[in-house]
C-alpha positions in Angstrom: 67.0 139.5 63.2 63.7 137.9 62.6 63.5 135.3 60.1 61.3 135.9 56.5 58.6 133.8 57.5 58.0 135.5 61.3 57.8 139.2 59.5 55.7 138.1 57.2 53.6 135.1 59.1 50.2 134.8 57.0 50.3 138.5 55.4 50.4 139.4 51.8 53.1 142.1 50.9 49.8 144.7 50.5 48.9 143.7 54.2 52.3 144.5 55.4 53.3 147.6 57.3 56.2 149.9 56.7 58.2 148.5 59.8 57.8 145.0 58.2 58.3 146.1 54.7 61.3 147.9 55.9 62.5 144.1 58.3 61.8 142.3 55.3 64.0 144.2 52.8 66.9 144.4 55.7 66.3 140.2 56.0 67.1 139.9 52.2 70.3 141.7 52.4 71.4 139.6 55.5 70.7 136.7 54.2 72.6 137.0 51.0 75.6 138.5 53.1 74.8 135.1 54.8 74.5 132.6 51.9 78.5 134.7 50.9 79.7 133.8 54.6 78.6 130.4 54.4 81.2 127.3 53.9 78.6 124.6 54.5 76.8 123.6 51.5 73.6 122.2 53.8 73.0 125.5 56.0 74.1 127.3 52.5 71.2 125.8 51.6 69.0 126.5 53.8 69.5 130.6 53.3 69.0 130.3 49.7 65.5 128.4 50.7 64.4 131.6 52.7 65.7 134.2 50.3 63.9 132.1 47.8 60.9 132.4 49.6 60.8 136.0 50.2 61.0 136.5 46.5 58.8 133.9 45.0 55.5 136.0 45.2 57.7 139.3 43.5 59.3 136.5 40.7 56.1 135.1 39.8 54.9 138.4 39.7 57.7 139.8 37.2 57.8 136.9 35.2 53.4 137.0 34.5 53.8 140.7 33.5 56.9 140.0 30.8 54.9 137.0 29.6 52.0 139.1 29.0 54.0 141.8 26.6 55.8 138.8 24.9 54.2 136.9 21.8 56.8 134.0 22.1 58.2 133.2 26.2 56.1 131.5 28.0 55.6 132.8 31.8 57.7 129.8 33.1 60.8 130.4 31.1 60.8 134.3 32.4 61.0 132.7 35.9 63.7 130.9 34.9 65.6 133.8 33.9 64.9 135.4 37.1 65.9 132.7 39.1 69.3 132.2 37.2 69.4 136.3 37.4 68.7 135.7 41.4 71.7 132.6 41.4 74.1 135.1 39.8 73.4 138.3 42.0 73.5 136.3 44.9 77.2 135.7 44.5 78.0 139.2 42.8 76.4 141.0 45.4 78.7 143.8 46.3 78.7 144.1 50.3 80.8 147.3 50.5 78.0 149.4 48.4 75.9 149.3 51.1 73.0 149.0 49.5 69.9 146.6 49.9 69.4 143.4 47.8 65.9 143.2 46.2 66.6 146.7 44.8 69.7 145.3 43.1 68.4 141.8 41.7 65.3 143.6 40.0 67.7 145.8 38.3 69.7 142.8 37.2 66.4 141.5 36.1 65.4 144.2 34.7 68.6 144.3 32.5 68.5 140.3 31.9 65.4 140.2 30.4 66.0 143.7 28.3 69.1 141.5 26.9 67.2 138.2 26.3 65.0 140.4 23.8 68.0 142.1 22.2 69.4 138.8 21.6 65.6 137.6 19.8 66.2 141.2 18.2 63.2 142.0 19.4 62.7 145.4 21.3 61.7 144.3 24.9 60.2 148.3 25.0 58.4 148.1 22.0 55.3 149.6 23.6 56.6 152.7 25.2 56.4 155.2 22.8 53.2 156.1 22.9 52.2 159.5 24.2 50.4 158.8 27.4 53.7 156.6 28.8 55.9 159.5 28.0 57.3 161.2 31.3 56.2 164.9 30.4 52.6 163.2 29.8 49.6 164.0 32.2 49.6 160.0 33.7 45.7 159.3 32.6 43.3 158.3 35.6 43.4 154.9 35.5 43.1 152.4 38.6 44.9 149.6 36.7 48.0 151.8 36.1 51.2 151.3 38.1 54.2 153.5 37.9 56.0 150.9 35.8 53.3 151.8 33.2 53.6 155.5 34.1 56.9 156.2 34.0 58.1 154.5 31.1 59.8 156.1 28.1 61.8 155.8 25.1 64.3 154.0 27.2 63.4 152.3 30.2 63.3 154.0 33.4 65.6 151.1 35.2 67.8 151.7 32.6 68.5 155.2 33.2 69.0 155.0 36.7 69.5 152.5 39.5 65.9 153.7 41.0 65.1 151.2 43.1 68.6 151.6 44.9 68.1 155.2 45.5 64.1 155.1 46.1 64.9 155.8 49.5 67.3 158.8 49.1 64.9 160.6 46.6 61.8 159.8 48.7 64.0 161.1 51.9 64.8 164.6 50.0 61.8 164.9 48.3 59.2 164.0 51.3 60.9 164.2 54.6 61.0 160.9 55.1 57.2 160.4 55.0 56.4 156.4 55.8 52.8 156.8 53.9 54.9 158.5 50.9 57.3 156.1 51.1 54.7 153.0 51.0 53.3 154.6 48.2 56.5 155.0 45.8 58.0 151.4 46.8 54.8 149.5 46.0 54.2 151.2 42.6 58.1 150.2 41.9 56.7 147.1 43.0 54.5 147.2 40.1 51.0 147.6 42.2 47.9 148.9 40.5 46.5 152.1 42.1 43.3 150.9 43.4 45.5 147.8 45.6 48.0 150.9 46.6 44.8 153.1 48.0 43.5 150.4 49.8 47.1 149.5 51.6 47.2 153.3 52.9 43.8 153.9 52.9 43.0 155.7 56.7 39.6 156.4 58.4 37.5 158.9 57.5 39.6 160.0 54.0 37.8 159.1 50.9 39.2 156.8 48.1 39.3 160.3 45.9 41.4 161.8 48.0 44.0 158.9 48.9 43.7 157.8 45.2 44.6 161.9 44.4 47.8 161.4 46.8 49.5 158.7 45.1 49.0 160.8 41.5 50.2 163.6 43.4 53.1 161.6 45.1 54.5 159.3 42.0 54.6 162.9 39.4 56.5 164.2 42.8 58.9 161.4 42.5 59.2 161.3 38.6 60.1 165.1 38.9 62.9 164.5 41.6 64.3 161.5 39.0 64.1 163.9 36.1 66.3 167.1 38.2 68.5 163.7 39.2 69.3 163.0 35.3 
């Protein structure tokens, strides 16, 4: 299998295709099946370096956005968490699930950070009781919204369900398989904004009305399939 750097070479995640998107994911998993496998502590090493890599942009990522919503932990200190969460989920990782990685460490994330604020007895969902993040809300039209912001409620929508581990299965049912559909769902779980998930599947010809209509119509597709699932 191809290494992280040759899938990705000099792309951004948003420049990626589906193929790649799909390689990369499948390289994470091997190479923390690896980094298990592996007696010697250099060449041990040296997987972590590349899973590390693969995962810096989506830390950095996770770790601005909690800063962002916290009035006391600093953006570094989330990234420390995340790369302690990423230590610990390395050697918990739980082969005979059969299940990808990433989708696994951001739910472990996910769940880290929700514990961090229950220990500062703080609620880390504080904001998510307003109306327009409920689920049965019309999601407002809004190019800086992602489906994190969307599909938030009362309690949090990682906490209800292992999503990301399933994305696949419910976008499978739901859409056929459809790669473009599929794009769609994994990059708002990936905490895009609209406008940068139009532009990734944006195709000749179609307007950015009609693309940006699509992935409206596809995430409340996907919301509803979670909803019949709980």
């Amino acid at each position: 299998m191809k290494t992280y750097f040759e899938i990705v070479g000099n792309k951004n995640y948003r420049q990626l295709s589906n193929t790649q998107i799909e390689a990369l994911q499948n390289r994470q998993t091997e190479l923390a099946l690896m980094w298990q496998d592996e007696t010697n502590e250099i060449k041990q090493r040296e997987i972590f370096d590349e899973l590390h890599a693969s995962l810096k942009g989506l830390v950095k990522a996770k770790a601005r956005k909690e800063a962002e919503r916290s009035y006391s932990v600093e953006q570094e200190d989330f990234e420390g968490i995340l790369y302690l969460t990423l230590a610990e989920t390395l050697i918990t990782f739980d082969r005979t699930l059969d299940k990808p990685f990433q989708p696994i460490l951001m739910y472990n994330i996910s769940n880290q950070i929700k514990m961090m604020y229950r220990s500062k007895k703080s609620d880390v969902h504080e904001t998510t009781y307003h109306d327009k993040n409920r689920l049965d809300s019309i999601a407002p039209d809004d190019e800086t919204l992602t489906m994190a912001d969307t599909i938030e409620c009362e309690h949090a929508f990682e906490e209800n369900v292992e999503h990301n581990v399933f994305v696949d299965q419910i976008v499978n049912e739901v859409f056929n398989g459809d790669d473009k559909k599929r794009t769609i769902i994994h990059m708002s779980i990936q905490e895009f904004k609209r406008n940068d998930i139009v532009s990734a599947i944006k195709e000749e010809g179609k307007s950015t009305d009609s693309i940006a209509r699509l992935v409206n119509r596809t995430v409340n597709q996907f919301k509803d399939a979670y909803l019949k699932l709980t």
